[in-house]
C-alpha positions in Angstrom: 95.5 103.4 84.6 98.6 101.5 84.7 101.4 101.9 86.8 104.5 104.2 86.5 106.6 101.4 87.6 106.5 97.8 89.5 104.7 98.4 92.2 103.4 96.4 95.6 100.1 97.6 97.6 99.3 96.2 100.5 95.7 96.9 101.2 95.4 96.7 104.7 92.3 97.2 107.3 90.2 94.7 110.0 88.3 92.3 108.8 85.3 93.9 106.7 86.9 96.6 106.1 86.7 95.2 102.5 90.7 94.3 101.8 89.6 91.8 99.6 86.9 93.4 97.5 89.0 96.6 97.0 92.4 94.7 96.3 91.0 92.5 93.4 88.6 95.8 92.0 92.2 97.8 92.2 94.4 94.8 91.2 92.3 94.5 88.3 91.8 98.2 87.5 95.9 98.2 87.4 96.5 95.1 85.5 98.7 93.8 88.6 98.9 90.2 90.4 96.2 90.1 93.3 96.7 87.9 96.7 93.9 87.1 98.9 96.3 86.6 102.0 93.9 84.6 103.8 94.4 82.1 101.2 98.2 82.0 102.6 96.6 80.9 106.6 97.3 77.9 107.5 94.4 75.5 108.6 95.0 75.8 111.8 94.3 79.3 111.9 90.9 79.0 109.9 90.0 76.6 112.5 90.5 78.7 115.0 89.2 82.2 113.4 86.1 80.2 112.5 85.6 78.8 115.9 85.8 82.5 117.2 89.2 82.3 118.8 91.5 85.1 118.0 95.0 84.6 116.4 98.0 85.0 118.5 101.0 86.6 117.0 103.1 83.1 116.9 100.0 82.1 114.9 99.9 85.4 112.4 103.8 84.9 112.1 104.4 81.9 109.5 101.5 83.3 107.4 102.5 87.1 107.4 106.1 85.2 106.2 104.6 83.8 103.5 103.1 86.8 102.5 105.8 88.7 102.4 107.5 85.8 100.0 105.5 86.5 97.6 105.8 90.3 98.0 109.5 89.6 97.7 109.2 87.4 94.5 107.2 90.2 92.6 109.8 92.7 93.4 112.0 90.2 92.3 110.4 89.8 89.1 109.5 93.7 88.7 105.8 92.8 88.6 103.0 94.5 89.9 100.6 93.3 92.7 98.2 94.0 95.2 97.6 92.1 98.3 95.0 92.3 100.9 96.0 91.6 104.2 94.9 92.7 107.2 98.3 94.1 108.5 96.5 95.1 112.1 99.7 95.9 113.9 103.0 98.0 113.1 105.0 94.7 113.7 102.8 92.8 111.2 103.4 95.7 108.5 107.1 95.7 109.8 107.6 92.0 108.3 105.4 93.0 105.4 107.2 96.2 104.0 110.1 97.1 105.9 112.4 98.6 104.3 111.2 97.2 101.1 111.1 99.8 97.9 107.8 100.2 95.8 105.6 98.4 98.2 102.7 101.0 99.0 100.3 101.0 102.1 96.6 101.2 101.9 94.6 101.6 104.8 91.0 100.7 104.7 89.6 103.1 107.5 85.9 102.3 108.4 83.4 102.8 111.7 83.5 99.5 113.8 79.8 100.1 113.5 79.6 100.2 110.0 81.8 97.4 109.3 80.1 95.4 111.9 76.9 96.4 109.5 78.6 94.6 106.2 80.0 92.0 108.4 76.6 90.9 109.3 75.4 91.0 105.7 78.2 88.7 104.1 77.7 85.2 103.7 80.4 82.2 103.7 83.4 83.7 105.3 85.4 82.0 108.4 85.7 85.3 110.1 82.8 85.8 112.7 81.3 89.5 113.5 82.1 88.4 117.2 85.7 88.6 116.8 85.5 92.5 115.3 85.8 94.0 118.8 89.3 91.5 118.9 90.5 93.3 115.6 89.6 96.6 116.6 91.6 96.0 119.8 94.4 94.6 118.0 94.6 98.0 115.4 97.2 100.3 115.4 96.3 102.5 112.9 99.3 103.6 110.5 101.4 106.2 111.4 102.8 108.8 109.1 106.5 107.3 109.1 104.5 104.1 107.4 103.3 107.2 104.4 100.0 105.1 104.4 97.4 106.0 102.1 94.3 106.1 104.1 91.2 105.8 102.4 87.4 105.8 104.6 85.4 103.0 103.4 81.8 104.7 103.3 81.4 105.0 99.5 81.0 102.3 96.9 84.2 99.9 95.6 84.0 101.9 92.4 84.6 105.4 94.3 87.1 103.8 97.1 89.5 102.3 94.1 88.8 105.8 92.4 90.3 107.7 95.5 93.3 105.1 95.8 94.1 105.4 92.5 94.1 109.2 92.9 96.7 109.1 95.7 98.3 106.8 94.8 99.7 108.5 91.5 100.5 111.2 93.9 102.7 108.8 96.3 104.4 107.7 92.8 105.7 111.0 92.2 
């Protein structure tokens, strides 16, 4: 499946949730751009994610800015993309979306026990299982003004993309 038209998706969830699994399997099911926003932190906020220390929102701010950048600059150039991102807050999604046209929300809703499960089982990423509780604290859910697609996270990538891609040829319409 291809898309209708340009369009943004911002796959969205707490950390193992699987934003970055998902968004490449759907960027690449679409034929669209992917970002792995945590490629857009800033050292020092690696450093401190890695050392356990949760971000503020003066620290989130320059990276969700530079996210959105590149959000802007595929609308700009009508081009398709997908970007994971964990989006935890309204105000985070707020500087993401906005009033921006043909940018989609998905939210990657999981269990904090069973993400804590595949948190524990990955390898190699800065992001600790001790600072879940932070990111379940930090959550506020999307509410229906957002039009989020939500999506639970218990079946396999294959069926998760399946069901997004289902919906989301429903919020195209």
């Amino acid at each position: 499946m291809g898309l209708e038209r340009p369009l943004v998706i911002v796959v969205m969830g707490v950390s193992g949730s699987g934003k970055s699994t998902i968004g490449q399997d759907l960027a690449d099911r679409l034929q669209a751009a992917y970002l792995e926003g945590d490629a857009l932190h800033p050292a020092s906020n690696v450093d401190k994610m890695s050392h356990g220390i949760p971000l503020t929102d003066a620290d989130r701010r320059p990276w969700l800015m530079a996210i959105a950048e590149v959000i802007d600059r595929w609308l700009t150039d009508r081009r398709s993309g997908v970007v994971a991102c964990s989006a935890l807050k309204r105000a985070y999604r707020d500087i993401l979306i906005g009033q921006r046209k043909g940018v989609a929300l998905v939210y990657l809703e999981g269990s904090h026990d069973l993400i804590a499960q595949r948190m524990a089982a990955r390898h190699g990423h800065f992001m600790p299982t001790a600072l879940l509780d932070s990111q379940f604290a930090t959550l506020e859910p999307p509410r229906a003004d957002e039009a989020p697609i939500t999506v639970g996270v218990e079946g396999s990538p294959v069926q998760i993309v399946e069901t997004i891609i289902t919906k989301l040829e429903k919020w195209q319409q």
